[in-house]
PDB file of N, CA, C and O in Angstrom:
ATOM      1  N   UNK A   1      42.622  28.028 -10.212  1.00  0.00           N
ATOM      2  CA  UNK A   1      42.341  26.936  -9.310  1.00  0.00           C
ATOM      3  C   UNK A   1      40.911  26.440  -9.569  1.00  0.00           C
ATOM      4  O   UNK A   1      40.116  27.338  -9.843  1.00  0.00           O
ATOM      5  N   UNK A   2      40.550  25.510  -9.545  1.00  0.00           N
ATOM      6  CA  UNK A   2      39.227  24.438  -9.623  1.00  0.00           C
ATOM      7  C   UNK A   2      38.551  24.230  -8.787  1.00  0.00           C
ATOM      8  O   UNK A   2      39.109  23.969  -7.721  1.00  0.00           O
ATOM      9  N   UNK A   3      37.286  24.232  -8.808  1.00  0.00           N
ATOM     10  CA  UNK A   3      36.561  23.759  -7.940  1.00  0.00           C
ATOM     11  C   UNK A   3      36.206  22.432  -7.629  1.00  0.00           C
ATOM     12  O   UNK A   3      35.586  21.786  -8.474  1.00  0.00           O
ATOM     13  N   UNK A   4      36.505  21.919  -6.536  1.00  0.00           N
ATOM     14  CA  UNK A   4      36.079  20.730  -6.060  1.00  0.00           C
ATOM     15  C   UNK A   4      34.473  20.492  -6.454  1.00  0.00           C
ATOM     16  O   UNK A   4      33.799  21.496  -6.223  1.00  0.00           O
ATOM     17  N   UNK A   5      33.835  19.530  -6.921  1.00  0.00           N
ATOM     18  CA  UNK A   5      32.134  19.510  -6.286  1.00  0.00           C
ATOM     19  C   UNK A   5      32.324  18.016  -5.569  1.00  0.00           C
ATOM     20  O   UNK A   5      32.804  16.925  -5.878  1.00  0.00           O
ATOM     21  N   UNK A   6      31.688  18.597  -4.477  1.00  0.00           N
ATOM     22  CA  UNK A   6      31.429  16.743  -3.839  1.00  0.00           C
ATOM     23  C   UNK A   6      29.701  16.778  -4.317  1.00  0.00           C
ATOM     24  O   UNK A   6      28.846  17.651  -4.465  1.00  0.00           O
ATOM     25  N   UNK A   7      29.786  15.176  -4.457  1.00  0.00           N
ATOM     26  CA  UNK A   7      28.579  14.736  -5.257  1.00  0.00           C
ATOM     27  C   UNK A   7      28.230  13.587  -3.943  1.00  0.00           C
ATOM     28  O   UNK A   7      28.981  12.702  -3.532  1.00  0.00           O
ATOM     29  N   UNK A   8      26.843  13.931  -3.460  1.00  0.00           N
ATOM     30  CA  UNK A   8      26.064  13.478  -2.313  1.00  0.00           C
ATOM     31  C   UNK A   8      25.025  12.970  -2.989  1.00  0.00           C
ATOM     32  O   UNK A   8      24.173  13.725  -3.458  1.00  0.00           O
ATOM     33  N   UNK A   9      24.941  11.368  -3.156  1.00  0.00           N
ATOM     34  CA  UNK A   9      23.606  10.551  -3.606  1.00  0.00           C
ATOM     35  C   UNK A   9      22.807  10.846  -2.499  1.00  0.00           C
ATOM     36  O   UNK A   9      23.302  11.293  -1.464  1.00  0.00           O
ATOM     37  N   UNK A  10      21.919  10.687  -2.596  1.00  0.00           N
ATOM     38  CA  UNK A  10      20.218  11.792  -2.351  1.00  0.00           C
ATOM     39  C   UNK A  10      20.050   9.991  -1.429  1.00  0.00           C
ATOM     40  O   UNK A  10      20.586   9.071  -2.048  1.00  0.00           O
ATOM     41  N   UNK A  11      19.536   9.712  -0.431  1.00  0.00           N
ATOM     42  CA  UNK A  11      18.417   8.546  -0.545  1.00  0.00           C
ATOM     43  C   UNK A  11      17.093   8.718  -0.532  1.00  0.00           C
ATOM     44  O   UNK A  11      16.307   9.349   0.174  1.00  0.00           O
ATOM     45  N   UNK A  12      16.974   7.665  -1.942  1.00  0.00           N
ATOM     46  CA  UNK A  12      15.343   8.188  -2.160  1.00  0.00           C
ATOM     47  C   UNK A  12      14.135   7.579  -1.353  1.00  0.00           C
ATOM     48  O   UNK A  12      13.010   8.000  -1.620  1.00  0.00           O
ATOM     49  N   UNK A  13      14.280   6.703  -0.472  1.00  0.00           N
ATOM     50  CA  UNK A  13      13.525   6.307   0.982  1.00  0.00           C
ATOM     51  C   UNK A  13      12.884   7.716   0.853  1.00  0.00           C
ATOM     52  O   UNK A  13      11.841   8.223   0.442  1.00  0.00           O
ATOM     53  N   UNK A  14      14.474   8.207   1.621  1.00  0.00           N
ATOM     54  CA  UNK A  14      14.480   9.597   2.951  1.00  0.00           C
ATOM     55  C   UNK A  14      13.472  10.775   1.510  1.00  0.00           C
ATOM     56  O   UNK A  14      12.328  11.218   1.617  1.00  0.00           O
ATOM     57  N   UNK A  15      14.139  10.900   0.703  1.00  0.00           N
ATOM     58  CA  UNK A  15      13.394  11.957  -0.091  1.00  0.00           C
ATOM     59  C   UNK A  15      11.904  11.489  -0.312  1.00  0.00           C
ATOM     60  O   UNK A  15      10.991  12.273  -0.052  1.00  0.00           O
ATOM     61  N   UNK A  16      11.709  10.526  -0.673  1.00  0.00           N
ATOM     62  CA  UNK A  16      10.113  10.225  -1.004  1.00  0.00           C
ATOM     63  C   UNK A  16       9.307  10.574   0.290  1.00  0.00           C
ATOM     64  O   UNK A  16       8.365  11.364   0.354  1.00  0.00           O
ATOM     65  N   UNK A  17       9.920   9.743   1.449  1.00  0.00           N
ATOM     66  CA  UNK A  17       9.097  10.263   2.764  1.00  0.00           C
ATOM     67  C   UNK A  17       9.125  11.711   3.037  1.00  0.00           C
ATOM     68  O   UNK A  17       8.030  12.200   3.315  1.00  0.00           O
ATOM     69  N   UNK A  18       9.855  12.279   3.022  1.00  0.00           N
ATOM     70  CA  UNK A  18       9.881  13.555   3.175  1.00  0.00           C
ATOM     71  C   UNK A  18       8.685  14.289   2.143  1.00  0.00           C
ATOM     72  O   UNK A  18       7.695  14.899   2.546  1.00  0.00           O
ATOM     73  N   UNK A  19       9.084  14.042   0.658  1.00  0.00           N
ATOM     74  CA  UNK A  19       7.707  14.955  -0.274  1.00  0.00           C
ATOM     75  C   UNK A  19       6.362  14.418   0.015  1.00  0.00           C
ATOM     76  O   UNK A  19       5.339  14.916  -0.455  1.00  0.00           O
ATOM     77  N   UNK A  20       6.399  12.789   1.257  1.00  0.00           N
ATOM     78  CA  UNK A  20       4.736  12.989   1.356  1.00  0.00           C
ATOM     79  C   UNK A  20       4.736  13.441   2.784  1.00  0.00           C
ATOM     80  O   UNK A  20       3.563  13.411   3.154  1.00  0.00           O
ATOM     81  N   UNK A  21       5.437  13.805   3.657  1.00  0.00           N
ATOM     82  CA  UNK A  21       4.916  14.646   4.487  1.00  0.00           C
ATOM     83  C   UNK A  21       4.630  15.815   3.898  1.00  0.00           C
ATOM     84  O   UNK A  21       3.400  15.813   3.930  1.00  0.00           O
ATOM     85  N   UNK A  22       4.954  16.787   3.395  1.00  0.00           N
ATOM     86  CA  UNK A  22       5.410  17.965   2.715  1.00  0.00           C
ATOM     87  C   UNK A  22       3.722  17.806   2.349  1.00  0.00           C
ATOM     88  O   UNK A  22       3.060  18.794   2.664  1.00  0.00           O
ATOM     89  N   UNK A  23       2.973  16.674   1.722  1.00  0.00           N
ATOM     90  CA  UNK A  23       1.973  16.464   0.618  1.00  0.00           C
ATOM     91  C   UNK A  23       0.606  17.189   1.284  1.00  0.00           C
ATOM     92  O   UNK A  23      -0.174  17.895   0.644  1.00  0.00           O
ATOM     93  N   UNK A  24       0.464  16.782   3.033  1.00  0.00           N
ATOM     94  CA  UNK A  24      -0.636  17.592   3.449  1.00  0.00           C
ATOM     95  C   UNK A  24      -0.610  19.009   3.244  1.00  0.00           C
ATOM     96  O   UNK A  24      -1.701  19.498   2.950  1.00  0.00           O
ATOM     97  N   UNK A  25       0.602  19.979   3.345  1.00  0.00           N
ATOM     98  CA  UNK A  25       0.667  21.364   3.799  1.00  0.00           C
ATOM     99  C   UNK A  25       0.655  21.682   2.578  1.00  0.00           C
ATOM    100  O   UNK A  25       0.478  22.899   2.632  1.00  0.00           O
ATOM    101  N   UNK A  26       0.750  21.303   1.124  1.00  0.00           N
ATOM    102  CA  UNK A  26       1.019  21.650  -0.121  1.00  0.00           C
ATOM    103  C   UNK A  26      -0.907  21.504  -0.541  1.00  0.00           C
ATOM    104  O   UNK A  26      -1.562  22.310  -1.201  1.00  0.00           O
ATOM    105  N   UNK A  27      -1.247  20.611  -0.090  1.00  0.00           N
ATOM    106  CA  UNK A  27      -2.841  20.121  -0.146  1.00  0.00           C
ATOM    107  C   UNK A  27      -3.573  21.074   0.760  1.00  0.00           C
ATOM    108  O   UNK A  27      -4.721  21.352   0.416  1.00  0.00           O
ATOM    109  N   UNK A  28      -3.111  21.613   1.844  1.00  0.00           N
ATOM    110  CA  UNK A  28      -4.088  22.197   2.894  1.00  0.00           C
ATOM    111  C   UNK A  28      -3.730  23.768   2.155  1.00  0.00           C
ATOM    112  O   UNK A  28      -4.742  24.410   1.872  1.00  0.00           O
ATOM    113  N   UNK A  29      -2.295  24.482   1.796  1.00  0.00           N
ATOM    114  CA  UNK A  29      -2.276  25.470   1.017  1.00  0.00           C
ATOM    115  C   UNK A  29      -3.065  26.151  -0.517  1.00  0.00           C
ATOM    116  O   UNK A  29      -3.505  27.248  -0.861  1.00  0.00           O
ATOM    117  N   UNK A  30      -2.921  24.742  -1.154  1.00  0.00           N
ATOM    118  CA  UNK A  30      -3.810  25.148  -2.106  1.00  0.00           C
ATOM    119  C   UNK A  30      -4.922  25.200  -2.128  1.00  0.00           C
ATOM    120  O   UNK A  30      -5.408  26.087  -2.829  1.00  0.00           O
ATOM    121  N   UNK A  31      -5.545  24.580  -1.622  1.00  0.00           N
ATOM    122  CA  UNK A  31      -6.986  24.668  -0.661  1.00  0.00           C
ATOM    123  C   UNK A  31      -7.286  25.997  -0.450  1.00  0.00           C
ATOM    124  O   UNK A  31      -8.027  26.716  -1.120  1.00  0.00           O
ATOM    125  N   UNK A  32      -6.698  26.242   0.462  1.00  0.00           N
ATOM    126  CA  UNK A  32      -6.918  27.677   1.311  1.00  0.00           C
ATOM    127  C   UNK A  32      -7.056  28.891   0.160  1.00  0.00           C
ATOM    128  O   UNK A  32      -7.892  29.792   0.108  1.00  0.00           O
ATOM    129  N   UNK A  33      -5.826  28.564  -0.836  1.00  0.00           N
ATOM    130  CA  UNK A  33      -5.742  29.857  -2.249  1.00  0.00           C
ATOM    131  C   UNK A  33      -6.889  29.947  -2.625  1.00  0.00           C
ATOM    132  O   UNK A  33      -7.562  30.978  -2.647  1.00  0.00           O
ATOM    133  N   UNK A  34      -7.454  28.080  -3.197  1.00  0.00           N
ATOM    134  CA  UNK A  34      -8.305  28.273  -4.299  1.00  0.00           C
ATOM    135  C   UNK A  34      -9.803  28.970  -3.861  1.00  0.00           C
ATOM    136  O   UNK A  34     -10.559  29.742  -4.450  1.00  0.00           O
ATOM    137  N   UNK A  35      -9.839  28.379  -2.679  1.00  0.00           N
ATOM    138  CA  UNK A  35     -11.425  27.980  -1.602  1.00  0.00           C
ATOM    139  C   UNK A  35     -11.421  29.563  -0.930  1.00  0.00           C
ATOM    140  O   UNK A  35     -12.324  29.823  -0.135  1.00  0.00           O
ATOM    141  N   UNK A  36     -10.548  30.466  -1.206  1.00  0.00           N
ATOM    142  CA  UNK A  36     -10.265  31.412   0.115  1.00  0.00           C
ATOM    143  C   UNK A  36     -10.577  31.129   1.484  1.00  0.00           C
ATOM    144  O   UNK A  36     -11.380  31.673   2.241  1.00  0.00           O
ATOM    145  N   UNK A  37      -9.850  30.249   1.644  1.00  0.00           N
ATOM    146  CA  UNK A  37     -10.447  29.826   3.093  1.00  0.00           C
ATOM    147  C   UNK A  37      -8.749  30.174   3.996  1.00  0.00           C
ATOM    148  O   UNK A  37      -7.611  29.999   3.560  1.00  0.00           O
ATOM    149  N   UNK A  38      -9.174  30.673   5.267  1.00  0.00           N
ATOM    150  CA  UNK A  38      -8.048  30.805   6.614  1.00  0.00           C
ATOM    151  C   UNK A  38      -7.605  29.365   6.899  1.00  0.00           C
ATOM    152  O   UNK A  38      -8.459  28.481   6.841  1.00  0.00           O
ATOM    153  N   UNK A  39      -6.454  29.089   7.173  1.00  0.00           N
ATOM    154  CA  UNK A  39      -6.256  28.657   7.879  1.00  0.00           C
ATOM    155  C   UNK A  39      -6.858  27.470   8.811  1.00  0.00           C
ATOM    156  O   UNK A  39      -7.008  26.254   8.692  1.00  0.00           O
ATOM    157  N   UNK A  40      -7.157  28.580   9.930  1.00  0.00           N
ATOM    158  CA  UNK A  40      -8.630  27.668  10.792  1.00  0.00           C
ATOM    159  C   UNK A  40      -9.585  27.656  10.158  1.00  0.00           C
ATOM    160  O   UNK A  40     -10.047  26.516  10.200  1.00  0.00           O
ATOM    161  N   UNK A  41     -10.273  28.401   9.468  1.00  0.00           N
ATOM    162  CA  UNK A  41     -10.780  27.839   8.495  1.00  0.00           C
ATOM    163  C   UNK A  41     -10.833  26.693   7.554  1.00  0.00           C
ATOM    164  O   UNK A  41     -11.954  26.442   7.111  1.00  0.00           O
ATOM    165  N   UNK A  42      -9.882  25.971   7.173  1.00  0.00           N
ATOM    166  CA  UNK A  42      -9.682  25.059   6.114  1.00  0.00           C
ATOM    167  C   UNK A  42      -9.696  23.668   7.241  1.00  0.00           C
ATOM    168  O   UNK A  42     -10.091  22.528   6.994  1.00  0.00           O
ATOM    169  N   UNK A  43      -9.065  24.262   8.667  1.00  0.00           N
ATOM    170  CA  UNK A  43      -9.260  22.518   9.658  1.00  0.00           C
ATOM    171  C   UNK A  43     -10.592  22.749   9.936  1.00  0.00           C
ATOM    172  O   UNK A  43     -11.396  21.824   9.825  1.00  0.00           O
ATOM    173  N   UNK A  44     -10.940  23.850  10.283  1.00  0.00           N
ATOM    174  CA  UNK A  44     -13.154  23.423  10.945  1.00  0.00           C
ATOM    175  C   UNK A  44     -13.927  22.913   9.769  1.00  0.00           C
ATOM    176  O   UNK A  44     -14.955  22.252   9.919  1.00  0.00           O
ATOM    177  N   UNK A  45     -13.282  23.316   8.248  1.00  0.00           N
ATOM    178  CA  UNK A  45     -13.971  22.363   7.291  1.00  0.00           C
ATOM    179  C   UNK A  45     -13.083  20.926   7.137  1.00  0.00           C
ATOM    180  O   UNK A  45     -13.354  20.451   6.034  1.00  0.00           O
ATOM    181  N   UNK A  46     -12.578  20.481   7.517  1.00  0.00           N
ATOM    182  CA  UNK A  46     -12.086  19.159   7.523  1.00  0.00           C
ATOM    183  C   UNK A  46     -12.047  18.259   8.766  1.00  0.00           C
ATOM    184  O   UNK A  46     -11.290  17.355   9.121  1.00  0.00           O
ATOM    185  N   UNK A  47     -13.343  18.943   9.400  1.00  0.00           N
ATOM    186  CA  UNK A  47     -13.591  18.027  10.686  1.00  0.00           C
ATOM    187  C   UNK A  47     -15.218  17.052   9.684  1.00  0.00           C
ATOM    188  O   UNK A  47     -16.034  17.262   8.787  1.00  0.00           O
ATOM    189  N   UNK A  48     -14.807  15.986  10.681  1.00  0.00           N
ATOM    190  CA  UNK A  48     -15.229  15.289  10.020  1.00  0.00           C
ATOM    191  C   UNK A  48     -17.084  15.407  10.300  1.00  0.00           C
ATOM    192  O   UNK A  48     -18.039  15.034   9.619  1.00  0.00           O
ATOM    193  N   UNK A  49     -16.993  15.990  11.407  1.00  0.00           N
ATOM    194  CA  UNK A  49     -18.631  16.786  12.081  1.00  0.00           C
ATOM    195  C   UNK A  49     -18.888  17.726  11.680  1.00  0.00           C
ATOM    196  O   UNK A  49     -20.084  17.848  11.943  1.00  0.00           O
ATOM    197  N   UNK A  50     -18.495  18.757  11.058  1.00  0.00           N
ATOM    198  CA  UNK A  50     -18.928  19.847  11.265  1.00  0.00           C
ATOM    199  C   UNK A  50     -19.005  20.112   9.742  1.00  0.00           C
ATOM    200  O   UNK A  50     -18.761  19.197   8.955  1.00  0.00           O
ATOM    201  N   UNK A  51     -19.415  21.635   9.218  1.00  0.00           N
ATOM    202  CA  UNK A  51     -20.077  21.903   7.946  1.00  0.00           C
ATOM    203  C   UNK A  51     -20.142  20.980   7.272  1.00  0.00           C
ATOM    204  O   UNK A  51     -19.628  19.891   7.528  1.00  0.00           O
ATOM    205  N   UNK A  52     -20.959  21.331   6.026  1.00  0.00           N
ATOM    206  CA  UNK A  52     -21.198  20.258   4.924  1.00  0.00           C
ATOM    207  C   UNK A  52     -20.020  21.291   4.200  1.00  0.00           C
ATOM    208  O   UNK A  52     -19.326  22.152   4.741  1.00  0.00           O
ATOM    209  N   UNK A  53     -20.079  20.843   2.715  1.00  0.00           N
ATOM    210  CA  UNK A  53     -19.248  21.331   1.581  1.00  0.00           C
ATOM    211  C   UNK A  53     -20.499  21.254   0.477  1.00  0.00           C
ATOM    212  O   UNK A  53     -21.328  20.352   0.362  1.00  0.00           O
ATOM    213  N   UNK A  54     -20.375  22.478  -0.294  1.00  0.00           N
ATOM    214  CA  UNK A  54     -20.879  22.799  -1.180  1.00  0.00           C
ATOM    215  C   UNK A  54     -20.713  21.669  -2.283  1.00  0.00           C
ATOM    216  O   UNK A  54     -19.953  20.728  -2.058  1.00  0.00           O
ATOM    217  N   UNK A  55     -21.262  21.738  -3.208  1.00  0.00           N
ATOM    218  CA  UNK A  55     -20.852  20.801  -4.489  1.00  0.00           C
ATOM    219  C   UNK A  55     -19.527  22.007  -5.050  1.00  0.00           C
ATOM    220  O   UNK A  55     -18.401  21.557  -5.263  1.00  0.00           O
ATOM    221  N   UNK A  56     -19.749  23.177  -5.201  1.00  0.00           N
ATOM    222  CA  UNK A  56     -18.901  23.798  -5.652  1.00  0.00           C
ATOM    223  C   UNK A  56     -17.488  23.477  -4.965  1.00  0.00           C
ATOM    224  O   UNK A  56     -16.496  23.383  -5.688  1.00  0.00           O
ATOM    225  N   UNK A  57     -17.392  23.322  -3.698  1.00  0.00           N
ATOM    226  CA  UNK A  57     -16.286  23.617  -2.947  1.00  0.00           C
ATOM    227  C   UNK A  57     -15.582  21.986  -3.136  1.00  0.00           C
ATOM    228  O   UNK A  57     -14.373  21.788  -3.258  1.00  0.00           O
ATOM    229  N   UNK A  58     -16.411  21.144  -3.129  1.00  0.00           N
ATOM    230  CA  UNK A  58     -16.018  19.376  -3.255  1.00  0.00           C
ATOM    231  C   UNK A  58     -15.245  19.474  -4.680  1.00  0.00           C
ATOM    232  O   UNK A  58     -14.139  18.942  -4.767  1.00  0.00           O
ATOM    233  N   UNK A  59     -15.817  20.159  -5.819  1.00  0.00           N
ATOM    234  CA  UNK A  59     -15.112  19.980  -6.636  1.00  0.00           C
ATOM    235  C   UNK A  59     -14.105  20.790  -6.781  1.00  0.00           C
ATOM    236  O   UNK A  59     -13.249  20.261  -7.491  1.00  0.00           O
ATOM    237  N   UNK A  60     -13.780  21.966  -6.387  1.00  0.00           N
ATOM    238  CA  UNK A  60     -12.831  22.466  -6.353  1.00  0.00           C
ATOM    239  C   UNK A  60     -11.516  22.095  -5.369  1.00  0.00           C
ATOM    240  O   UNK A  60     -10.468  22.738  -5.441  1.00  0.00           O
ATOM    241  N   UNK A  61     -11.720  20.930  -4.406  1.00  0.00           N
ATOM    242  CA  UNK A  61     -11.614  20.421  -3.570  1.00  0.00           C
ATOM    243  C   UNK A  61     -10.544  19.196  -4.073  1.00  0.00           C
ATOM    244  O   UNK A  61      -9.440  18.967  -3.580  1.00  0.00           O
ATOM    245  N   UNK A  62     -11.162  18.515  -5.138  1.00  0.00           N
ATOM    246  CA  UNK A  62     -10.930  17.648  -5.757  1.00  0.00           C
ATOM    247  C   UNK A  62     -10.153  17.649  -6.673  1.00  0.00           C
ATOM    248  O   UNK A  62      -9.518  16.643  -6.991  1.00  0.00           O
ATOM    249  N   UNK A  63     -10.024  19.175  -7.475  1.00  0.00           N
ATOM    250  CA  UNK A  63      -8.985  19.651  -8.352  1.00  0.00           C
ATOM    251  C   UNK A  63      -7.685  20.139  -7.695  1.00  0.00           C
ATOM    252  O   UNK A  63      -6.596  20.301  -8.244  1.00  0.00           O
ATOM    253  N   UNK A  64      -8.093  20.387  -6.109  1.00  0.00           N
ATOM    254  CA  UNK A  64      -6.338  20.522  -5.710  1.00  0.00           C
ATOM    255  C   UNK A  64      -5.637  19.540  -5.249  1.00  0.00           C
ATOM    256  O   UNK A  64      -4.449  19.616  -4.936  1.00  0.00           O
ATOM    257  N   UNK A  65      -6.689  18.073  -5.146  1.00  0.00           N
ATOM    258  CA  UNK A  65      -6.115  17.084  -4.378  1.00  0.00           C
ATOM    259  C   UNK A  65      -5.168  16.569  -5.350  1.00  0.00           C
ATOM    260  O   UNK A  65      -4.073  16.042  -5.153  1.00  0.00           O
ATOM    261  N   UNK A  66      -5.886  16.855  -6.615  1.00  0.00           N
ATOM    262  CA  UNK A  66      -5.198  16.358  -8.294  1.00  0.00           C
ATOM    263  C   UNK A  66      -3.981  17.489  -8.415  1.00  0.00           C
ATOM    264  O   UNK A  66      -2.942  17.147  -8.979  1.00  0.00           O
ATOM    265  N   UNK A  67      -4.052  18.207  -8.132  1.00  0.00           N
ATOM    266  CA  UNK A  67      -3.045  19.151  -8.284  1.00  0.00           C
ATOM    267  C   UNK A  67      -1.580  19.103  -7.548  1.00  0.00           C
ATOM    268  O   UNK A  67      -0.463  19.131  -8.066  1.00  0.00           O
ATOM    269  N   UNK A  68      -1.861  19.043  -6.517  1.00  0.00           N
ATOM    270  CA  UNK A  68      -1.052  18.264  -5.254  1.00  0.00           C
ATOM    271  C   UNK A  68      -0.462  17.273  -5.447  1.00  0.00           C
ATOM    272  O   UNK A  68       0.768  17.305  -5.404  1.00  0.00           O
ATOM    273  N   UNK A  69      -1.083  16.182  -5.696  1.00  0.00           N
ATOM    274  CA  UNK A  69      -0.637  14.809  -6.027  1.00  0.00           C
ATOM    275  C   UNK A  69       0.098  14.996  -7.615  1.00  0.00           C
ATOM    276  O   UNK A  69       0.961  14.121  -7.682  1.00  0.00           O
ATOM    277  N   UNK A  70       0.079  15.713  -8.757  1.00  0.00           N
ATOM    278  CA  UNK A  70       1.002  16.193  -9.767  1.00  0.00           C
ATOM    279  C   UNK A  70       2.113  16.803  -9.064  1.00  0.00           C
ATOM    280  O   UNK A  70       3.198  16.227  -9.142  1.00  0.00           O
ATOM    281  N   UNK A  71       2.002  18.123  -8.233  1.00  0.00           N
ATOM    282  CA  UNK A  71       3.500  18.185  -7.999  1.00  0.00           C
ATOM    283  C   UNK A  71       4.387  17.503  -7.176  1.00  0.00           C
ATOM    284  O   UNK A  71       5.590  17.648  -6.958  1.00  0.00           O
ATOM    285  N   UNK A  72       3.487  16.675  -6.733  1.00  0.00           N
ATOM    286  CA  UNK A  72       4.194  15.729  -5.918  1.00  0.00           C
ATOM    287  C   UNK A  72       5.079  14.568  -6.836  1.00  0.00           C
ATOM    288  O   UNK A  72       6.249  14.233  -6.652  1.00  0.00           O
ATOM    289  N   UNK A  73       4.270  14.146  -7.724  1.00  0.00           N
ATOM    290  CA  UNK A  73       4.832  13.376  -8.695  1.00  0.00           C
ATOM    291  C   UNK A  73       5.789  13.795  -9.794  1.00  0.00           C
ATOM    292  O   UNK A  73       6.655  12.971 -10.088  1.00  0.00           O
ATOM    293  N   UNK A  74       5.767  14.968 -10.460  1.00  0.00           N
ATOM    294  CA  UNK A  74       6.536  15.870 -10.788  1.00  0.00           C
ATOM    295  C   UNK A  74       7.577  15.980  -9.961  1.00  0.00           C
ATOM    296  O   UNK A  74       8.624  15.881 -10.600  1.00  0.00           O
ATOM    297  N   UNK A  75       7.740  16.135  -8.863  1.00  0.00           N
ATOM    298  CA  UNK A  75       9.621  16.571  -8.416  1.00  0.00           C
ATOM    299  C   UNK A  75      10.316  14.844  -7.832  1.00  0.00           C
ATOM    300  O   UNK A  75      11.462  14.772  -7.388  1.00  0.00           O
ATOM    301  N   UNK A  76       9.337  13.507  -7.949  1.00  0.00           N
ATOM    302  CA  UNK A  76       9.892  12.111  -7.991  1.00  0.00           C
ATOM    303  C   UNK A  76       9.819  11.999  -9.598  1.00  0.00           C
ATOM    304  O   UNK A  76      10.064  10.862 -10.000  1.00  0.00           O
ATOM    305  N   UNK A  77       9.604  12.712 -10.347  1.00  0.00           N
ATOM    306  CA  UNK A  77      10.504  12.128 -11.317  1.00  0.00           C
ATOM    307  C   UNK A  77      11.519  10.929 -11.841  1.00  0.00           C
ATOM    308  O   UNK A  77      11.651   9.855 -12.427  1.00  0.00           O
ATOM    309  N   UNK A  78      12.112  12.012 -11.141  1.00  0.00           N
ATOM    310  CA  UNK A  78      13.904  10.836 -11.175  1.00  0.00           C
ATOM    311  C   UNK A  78      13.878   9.407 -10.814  1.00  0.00           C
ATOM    312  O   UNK A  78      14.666   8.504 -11.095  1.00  0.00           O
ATOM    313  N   UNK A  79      12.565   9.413  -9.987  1.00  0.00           N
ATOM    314  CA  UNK A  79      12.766   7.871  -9.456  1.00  0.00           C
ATOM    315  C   UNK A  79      11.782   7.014 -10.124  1.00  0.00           C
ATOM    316  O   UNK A  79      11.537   5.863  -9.763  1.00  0.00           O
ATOM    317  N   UNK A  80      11.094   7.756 -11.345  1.00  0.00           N
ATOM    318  CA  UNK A  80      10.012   6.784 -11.910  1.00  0.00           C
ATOM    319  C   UNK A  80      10.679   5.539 -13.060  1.00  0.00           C
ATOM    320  O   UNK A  80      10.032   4.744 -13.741  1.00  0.00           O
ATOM    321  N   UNK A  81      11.850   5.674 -12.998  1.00  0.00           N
ATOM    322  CA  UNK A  81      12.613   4.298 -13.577  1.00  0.00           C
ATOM    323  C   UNK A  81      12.374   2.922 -12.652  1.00  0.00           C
ATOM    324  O   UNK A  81      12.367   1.779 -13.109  1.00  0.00           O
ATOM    325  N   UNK A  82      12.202   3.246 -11.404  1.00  0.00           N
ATOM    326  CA  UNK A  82      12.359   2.733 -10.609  1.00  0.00           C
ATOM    327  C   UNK A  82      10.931   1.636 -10.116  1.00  0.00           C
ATOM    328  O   UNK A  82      11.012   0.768  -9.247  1.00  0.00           O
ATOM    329  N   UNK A  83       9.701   1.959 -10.914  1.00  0.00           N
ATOM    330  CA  UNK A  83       8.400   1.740 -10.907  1.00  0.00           C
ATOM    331  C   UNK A  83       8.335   0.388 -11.614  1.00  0.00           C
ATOM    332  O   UNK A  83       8.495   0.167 -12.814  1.00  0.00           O
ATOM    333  N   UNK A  84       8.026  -0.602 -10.480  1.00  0.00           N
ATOM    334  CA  UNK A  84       7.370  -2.013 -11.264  1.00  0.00           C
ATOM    335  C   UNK A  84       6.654  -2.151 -11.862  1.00  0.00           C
ATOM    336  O   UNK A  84       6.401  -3.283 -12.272  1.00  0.00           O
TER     337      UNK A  84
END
């Protein structure tokens, strides 16, 4: 006997919105790895008052925002035909 597959087109609206919500917690995670920073830690440095940032930490800062924004672009793939 055979298996049925039902085949469910994706909408890529709904998927794109979805991987940029997804985009802060993937950005605030790698953060936290690279920076060793907690948690609460990583929001009391992203108030917009409070500590400064090292030059070290800005640029390392800057390499996960780049990092982030690759895997983000990496799993839309599929839809870069789709690019004016």
């Amino acid at each position: 006997m055979r298996k049925r597959t039902l085949l469910i087109e994706t909408n890529m609206l709904h998927e794109m919105h979805a991987q940029t919500i997804k985009l802060s917690n993937l950005f605030r995670d790698i953060v936290c790895r690279e920076c060793g920073y907690s948690v609460p830690t990583y929001y009391r440095k992203a108030r917009p008052s409070d500590t400064k940032l090292s030059n070290a930490e800005k640029e390392k800062i800057a390499e996960c925002f780049d990092s982030s924004i690759d895997k983000i672009r990496d799993s839309m793939k599929k839809y870069l035909k789709y690019r004016f």
